[in-house]
C-alpha positions in Angstrom: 122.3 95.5 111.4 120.4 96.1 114.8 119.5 92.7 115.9 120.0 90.8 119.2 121.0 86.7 118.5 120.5 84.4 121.6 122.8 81.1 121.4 121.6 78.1 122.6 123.9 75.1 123.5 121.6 71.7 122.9 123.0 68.9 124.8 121.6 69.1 128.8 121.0 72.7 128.4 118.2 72.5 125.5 118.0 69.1 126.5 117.7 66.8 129.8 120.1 64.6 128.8 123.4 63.6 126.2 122.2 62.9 122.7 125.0 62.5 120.9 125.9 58.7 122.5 122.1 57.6 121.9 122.0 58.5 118.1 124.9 56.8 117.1 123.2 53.6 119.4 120.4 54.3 117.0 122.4 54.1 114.0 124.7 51.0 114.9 123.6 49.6 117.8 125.2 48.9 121.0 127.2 46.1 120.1 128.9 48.6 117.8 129.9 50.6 120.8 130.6 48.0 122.8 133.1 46.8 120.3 135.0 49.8 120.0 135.8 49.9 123.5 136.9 45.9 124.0 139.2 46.4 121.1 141.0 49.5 121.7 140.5 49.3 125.5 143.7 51.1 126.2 143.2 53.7 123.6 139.7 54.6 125.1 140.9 54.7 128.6 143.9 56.8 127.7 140.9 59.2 126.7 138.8 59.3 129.1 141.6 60.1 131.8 143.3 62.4 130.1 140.0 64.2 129.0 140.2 64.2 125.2 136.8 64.7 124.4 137.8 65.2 120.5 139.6 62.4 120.3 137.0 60.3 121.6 134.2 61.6 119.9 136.5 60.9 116.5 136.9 57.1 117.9 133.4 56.6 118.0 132.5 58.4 114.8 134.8 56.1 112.8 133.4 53.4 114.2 129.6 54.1 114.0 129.6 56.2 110.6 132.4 54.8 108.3 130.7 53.8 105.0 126.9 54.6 106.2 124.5 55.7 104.0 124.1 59.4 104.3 120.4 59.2 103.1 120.0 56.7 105.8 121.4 58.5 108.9 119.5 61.2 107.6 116.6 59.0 107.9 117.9 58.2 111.3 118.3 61.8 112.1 114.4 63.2 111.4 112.9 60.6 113.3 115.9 61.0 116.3 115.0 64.5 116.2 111.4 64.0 116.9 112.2 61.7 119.6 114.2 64.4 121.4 111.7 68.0 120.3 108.9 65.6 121.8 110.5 64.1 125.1 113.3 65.7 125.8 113.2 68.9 126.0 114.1 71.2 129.4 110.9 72.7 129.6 112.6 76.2 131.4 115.5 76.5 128.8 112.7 76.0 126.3 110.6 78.7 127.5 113.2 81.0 127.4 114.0 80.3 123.6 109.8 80.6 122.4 110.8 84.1 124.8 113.7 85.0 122.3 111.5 84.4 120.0 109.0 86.4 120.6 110.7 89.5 121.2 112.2 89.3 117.6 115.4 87.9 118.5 117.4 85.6 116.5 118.2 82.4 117.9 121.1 80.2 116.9 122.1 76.5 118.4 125.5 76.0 118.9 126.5 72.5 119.6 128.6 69.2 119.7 125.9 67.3 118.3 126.0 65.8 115.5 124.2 67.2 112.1 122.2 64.2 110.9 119.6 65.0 114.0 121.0 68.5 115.0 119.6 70.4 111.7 116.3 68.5 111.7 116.0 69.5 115.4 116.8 72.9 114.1 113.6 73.0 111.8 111.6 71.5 114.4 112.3 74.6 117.0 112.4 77.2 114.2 115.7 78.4 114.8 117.6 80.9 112.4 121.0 79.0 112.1 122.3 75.6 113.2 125.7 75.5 114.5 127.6 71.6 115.0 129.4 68.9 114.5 129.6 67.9 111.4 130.3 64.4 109.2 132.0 63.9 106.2 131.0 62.5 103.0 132.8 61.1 100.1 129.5 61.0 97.4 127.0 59.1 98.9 128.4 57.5 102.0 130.2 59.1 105.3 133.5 58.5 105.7 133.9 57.9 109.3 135.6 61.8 109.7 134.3 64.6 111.1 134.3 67.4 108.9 136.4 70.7 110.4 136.0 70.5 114.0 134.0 69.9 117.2 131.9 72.1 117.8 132.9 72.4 121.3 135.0 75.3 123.3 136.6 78.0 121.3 135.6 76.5 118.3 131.5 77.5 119.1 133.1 81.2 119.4 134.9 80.3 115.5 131.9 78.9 114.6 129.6 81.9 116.0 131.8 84.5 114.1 131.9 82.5 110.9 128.3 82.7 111.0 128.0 86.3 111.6 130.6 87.4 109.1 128.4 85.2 106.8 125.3 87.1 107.3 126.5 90.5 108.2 125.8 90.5 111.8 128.4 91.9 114.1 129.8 89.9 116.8 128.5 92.1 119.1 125.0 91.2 118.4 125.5 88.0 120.1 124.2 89.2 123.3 122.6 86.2 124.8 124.1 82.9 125.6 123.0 79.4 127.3 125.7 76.6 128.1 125.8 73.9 131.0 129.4 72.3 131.1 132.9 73.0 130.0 132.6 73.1 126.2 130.6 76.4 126.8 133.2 78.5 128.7 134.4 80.7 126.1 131.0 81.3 124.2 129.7 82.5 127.6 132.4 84.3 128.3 132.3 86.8 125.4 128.2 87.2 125.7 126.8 90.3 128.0 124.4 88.0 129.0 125.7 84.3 129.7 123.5 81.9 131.5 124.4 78.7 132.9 121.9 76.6 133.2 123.2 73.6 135.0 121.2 72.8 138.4 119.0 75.8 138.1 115.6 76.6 136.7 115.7 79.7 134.5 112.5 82.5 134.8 111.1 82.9 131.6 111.8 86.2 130.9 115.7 87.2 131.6 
C-alpha cells in the first residue's frame, strides 16, 4: 500500500504542556497524589533518581485508577479532552498535522498518555489511529494496572509496527515523525523524516 503515515507524539510536542499528571488530578484529586507520595516517600524518590519513568507512572496509576468506574473516567476523559483540543494545543505542531492532512497523509498519535482522554483527543483531531497507554479493566471497573506497556521508547516503535502489521502498511511508510524528549528517541530514529520539536517553532510545510 502507497501511503505516507506522519506520527505524532502528544505530550509537549502536540501539546504545551504534560497531561498525563493533570487528568489523573482530575479524576482523584490532589490529595490523592499527595498521598501517594507521603506514604511511599522512599519508594517515589528511589524513582525519580533513578529515572524509572514506568515504574512511577504504575505508582500513580494504582493509586488514582484502582476500582474507578470505567464509564466515569471515560466521562472524565471527553470533557479532559476538550479542555486540552481547545487550550492546549502547540499551534505550529498543529499546523503541521491539518498539513499531513491535507496532503492525504495518514496521521497516527503515538503516546504515553493515557486512553481515557487520549482516544477522545484522537476523534477530536481526526486522526487515523491512536497509539497509548492503556488501563486495565476487570468488567466494569479499572484495576489500577496498566494494560501491556508504556507507550514510551521502544515500545512506540512495537506499538507502530503492531499497527502497521494490523492494517497492512509497511513499516516503511512511517516516513514522518514528531517527538520532544527521551521517550521519542527510537521512533525518531527509524523515520526518514524525524522532527524534534522541543524549543523550536516548526514551518508549516516540511
Amino acid at each position: 500500500m502507497d501511503v505516507t503515515v506522519a506520527a505524532f507524539d502528544v505530550d509537549n510536542t502536540l501539546t504545551v504542556r504534560d497531561c498525563v499528571m493533570p487528568f489523573m488530578r482530575r479524576v482523584s484529586g490532589a490529595l490523592v497524589l499527595l498521598r501517594t507520595v507521603v506514604s511511599q516517600p522512599l519508594t517515589v524518590f528511589s524513582l525519580l533518581k533513578n529515572k524509572d519513568r514506568n515504574s512511577l507512572k504504575a505508582l500513580f496509576v494504582s493509586s488514582v485508577f484502582a476500582g474507578r468506574s470505567e464509564s466515569e473516567v471515560n466521562e472524565l476523559g471527553v470533557l479532559f479532552a476538550s479542555r486540552v483540543a481547545n487550550g492546549w494545543m502547540r499551534e505550529d505542531v498543529m499546523n503541521r498535522l491539518r498539513w499531513h492532512q491535507a496532503q492525504g497523509h495518514v496521521v497516527i498519535l503515538v503516546s504515553a498518555s493515557l486512553s481515557p482522554y487520549l482516544e477522545p483527543l484522537g476523534d477530536l483531531l481526526e486522526v487515523d489511529a491512536v497509539l497509548c497507554t492503556e488501563l486495565e479493566t476487570d468488567g466494569e471497573t479499572f484495576t489500577g494496572k496498566i494494560r501491556g506497556a508504556n507507550c514510551r521508547g521502544p515500545e512506540k516503535v512495537r506499538r507502530i509496527q503492531s499497527w502497521c502489521d494490523s492494517a497492512r502498511i509497511p513499516m516503511s511508510s512511517v516516513r514522518y515523525a514528531y517527538g520532544d524528549s527521551s521517550g521519542d528517541t527510537e521512533m525518531l530514529a527509524f523515520v526518514e523524516n524525524p522532527n524534534y520539536v522541543k524549543k523550536i517553532e516548526l514551518e508549516m510545510v516540511p
